[in-house]
Backbone bond lengths (Angstrom), bond angles and torsions (degrees), N, CA, C in turn:
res aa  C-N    CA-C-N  psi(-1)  N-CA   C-N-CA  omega(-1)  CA-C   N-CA-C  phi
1 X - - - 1.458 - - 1.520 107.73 -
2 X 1.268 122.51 153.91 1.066 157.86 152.75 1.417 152.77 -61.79
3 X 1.496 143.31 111.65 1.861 116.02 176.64 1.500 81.82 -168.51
4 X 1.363 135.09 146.91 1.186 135.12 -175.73 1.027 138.77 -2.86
5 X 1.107 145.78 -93.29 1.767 140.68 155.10 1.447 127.71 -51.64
6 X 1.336 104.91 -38.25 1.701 139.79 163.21 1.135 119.57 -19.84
7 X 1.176 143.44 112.96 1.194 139.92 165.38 1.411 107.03 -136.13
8 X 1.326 127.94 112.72 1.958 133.04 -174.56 1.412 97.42 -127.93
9 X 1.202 100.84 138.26 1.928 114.52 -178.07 1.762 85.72 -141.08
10 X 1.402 126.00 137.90 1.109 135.73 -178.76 2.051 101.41 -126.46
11 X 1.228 90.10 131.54 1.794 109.00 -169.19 1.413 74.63 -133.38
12 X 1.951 91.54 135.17 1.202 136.22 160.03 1.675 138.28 -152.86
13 X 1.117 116.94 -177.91 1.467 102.42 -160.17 2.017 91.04 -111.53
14 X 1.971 100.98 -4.91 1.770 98.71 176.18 1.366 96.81 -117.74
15 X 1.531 120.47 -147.84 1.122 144.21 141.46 1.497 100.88 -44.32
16 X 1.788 114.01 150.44 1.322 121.63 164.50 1.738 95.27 -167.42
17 X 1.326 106.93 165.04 1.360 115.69 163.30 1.927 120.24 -151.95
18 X 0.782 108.24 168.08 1.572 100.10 -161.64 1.523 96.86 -152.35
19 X 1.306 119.12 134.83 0.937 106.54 160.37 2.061 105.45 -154.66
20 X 1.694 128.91 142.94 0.901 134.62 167.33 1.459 138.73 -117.22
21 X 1.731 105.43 127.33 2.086 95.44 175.38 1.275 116.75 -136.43
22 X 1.347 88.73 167.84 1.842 97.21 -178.15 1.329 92.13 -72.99
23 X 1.774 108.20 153.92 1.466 119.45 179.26 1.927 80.34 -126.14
24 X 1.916 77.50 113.12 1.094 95.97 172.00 1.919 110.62 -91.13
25 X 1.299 114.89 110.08 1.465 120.94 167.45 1.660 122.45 -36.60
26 X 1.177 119.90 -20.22 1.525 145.09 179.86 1.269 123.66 -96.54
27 X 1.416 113.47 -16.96 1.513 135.76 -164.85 1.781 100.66 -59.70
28 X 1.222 120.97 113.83 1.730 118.16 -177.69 1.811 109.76 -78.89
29 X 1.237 130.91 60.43 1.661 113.50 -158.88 2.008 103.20 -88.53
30 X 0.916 133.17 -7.93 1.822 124.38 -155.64 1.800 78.79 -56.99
31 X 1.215 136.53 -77.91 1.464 127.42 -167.26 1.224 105.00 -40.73
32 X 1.267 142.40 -29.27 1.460 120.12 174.45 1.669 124.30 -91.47
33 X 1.252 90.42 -2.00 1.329 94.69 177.45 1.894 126.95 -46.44
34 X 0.892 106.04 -67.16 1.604 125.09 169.05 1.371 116.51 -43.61
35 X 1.649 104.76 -17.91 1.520 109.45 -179.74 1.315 120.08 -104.60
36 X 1.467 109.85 8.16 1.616 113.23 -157.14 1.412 94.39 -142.65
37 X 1.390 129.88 -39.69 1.399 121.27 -154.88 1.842 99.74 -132.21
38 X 1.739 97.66 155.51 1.744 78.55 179.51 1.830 101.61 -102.90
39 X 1.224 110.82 -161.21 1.618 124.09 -146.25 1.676 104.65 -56.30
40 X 1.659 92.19 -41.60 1.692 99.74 -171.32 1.246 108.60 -71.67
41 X 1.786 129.60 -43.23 1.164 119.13 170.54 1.367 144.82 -67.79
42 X 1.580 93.10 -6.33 1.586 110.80 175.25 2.112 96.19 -91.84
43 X 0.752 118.29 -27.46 1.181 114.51 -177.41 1.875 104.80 -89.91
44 X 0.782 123.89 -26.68 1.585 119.75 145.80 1.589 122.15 -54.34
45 X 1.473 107.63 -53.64 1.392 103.93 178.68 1.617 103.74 -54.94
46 X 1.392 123.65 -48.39 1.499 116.84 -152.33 1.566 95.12 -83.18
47 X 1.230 131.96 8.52 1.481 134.97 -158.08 1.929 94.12 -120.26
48 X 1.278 112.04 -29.34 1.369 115.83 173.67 1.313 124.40 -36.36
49 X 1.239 124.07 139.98 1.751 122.27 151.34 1.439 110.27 -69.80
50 X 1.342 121.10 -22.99 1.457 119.55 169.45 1.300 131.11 -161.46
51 X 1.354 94.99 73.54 1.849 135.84 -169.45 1.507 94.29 -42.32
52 X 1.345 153.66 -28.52 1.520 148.78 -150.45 2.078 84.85 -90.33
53 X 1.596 95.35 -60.12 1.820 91.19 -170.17 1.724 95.79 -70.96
54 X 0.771 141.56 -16.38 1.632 125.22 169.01 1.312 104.89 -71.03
55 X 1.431 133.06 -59.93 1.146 120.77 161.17 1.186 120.05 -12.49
56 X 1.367 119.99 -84.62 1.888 124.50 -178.13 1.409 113.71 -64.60
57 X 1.129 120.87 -12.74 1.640 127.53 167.99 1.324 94.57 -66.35
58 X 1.479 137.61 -112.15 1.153 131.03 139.24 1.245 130.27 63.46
59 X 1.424 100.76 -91.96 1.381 111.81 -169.60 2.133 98.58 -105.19
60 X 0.851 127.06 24.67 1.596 131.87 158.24 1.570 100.51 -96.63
61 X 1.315 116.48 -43.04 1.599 121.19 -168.13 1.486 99.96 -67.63
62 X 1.389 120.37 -37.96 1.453 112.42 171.79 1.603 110.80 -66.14
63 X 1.047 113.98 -43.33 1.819 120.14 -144.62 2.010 78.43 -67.38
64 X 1.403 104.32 -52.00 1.472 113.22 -177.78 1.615 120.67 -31.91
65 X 1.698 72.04 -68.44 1.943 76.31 176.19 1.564 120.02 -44.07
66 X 1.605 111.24 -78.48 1.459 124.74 171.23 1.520 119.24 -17.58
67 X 1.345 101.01 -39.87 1.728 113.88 175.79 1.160 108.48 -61.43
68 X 1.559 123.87 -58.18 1.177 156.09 -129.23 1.872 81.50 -100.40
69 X 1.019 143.63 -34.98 2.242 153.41 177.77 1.220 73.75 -69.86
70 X 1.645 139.10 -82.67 1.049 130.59 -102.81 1.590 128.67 90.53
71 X 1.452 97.00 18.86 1.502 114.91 179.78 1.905 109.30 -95.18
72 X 1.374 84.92 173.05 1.816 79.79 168.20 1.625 79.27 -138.73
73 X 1.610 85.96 167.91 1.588 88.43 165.35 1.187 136.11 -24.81
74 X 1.830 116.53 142.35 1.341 98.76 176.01 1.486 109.05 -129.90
75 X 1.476 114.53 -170.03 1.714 107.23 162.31 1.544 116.91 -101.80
76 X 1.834 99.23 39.90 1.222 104.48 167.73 1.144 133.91 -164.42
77 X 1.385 88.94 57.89 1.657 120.93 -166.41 1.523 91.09 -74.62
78 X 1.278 142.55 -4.08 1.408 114.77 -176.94 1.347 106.77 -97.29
79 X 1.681 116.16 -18.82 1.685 97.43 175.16 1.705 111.41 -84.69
80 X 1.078 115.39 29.35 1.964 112.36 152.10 1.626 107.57 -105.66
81 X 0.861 96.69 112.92 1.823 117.80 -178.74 1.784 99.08 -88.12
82 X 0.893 125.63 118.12 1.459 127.04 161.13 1.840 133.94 -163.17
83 X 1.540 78.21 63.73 1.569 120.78 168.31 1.527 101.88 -38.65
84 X 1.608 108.42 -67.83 1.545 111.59 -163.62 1.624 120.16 -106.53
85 X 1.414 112.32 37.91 1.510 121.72 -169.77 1.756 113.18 73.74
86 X 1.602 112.21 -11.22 1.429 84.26 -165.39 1.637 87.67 -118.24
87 X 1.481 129.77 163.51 1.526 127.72 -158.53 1.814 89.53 -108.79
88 X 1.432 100.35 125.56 1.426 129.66 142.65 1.220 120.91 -70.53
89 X 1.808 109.33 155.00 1.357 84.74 -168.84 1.802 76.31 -135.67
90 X 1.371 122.43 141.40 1.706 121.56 164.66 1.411 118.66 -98.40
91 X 1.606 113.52 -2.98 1.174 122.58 151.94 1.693 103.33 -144.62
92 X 1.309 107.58 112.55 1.734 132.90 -166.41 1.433 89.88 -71.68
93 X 1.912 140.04 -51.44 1.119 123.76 -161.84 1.591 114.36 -62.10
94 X 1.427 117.92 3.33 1.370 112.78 -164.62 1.284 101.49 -102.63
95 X 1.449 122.67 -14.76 1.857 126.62 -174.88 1.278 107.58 -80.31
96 X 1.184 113.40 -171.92 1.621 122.86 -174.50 1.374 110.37 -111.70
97 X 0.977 116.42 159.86 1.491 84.97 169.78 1.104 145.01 -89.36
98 X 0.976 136.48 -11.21 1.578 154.26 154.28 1.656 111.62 -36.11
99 X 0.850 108.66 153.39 1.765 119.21 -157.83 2.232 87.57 -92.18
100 X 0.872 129.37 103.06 1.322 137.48 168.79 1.817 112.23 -74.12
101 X 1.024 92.43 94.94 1.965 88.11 150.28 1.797 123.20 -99.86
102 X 1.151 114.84 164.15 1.703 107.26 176.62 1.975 82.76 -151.10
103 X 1.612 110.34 150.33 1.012 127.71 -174.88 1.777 93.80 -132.54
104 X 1.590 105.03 155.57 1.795 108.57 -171.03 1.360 83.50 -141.88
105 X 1.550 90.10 136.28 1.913 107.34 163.94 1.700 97.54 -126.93
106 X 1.495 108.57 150.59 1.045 124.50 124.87 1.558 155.27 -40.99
107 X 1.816 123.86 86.49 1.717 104.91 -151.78 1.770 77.38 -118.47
108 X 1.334 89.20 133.41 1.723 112.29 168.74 1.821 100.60 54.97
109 X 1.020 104.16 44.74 1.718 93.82 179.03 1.273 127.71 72.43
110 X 0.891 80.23 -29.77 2.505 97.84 -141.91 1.561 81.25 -100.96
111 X 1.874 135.52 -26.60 1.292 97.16 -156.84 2.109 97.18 -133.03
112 X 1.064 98.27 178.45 1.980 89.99 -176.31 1.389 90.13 -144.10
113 X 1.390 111.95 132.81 0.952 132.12 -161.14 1.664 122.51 -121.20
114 X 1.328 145.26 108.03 1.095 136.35 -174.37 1.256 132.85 -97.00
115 X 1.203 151.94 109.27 1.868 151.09 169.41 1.747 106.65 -77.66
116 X 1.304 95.17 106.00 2.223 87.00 163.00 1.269 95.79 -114.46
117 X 1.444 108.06 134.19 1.528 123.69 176.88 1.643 101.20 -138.82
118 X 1.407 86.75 167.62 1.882 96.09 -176.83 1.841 96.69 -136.85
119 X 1.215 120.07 -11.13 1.904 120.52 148.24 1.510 110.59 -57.50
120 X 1.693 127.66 101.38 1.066 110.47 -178.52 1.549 102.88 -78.27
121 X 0.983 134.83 17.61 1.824 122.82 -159.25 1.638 87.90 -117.58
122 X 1.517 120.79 -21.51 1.711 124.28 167.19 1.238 123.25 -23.88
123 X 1.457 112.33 105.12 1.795 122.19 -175.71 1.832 98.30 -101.13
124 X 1.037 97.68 92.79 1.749 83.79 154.30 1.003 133.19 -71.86
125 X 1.947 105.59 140.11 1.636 112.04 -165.58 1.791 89.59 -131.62
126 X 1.492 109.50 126.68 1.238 107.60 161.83 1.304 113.96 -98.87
127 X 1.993 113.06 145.38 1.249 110.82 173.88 1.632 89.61 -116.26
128 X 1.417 100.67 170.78 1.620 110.26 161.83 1.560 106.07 -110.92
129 X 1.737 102.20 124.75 1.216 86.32 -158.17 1.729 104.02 -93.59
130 X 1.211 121.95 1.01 1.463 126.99 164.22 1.563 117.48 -65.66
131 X 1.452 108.39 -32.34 1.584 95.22 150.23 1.391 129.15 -78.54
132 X 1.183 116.60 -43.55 1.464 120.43 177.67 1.540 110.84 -61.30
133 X 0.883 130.14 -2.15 1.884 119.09 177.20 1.636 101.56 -142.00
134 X 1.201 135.93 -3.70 1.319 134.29 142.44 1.998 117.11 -30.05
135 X 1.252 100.51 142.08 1.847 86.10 170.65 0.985 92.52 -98.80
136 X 1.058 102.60 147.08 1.396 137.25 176.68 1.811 119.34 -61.73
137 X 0.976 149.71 130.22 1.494 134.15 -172.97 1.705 128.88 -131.33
């Protein structure tokens, strides 16, 4: 995945998906709400101290997951619920079977970042890879 400077590639030994964005402060979403998220997570967002980064919290943990199936987007991103890192399902025949968690960081402020994995013992380690393949001098 992708978002301005950003570049995240996620290596694993299962399934995983990753995905990262800029949280744009300007971003207009309440009309998309209903189309993207289901009841509880829209009522978290509007319950937020800062509903814009729940937004991209949110909706990375989906894009993650879906990545992480082997899905692409769908027109039904609101029945994956994943309030608390781990994916609900409001219709179960559509999941996989494997028990899905996804974890979200914060990189440089500006961006929100998602991990979906199905290794529950999965430690994420970030490298920078502009140091690591730079020569050295």
């Amino acid at each position: 995945s992708h978002a301005g400077d950003w570049v995240v590639i996620a290596l694993a030994g299962s399934e995983v998906g990753i995905d990262i964005e800029r949280v744009d402060p300007r971003f207009s979403f309440e009309e998309l709400l209903p189309y993207i998220f289901s009841s509880r997570e829209i009522a978290f967002i509007r319950q937020s101290a800062r509903p814009t980064e729940s937004v991209y919290t949110l909706w990375t943990r989906k894009e993650a997951l879906l990545k992480g199936m082997g899905l692409g987007i769908t027109d039904h991103l609101m029945d994956y619920t994943l309030l608390d890192g781990r994916q609900e399902m409001e219709m179960p025949e559509r999941s996989a079977i494997r028990d899905w968690q996804v974890r979200s960081f914060l990189m440089d402020r500006e961006y929100c970042l998602s991990l979906a994995f199905t290794q529950p013992s999965l430690q994420p380690r970030f490298f920078d890879g502009v140091r690591l393949f730079s020569e050295s001098e």
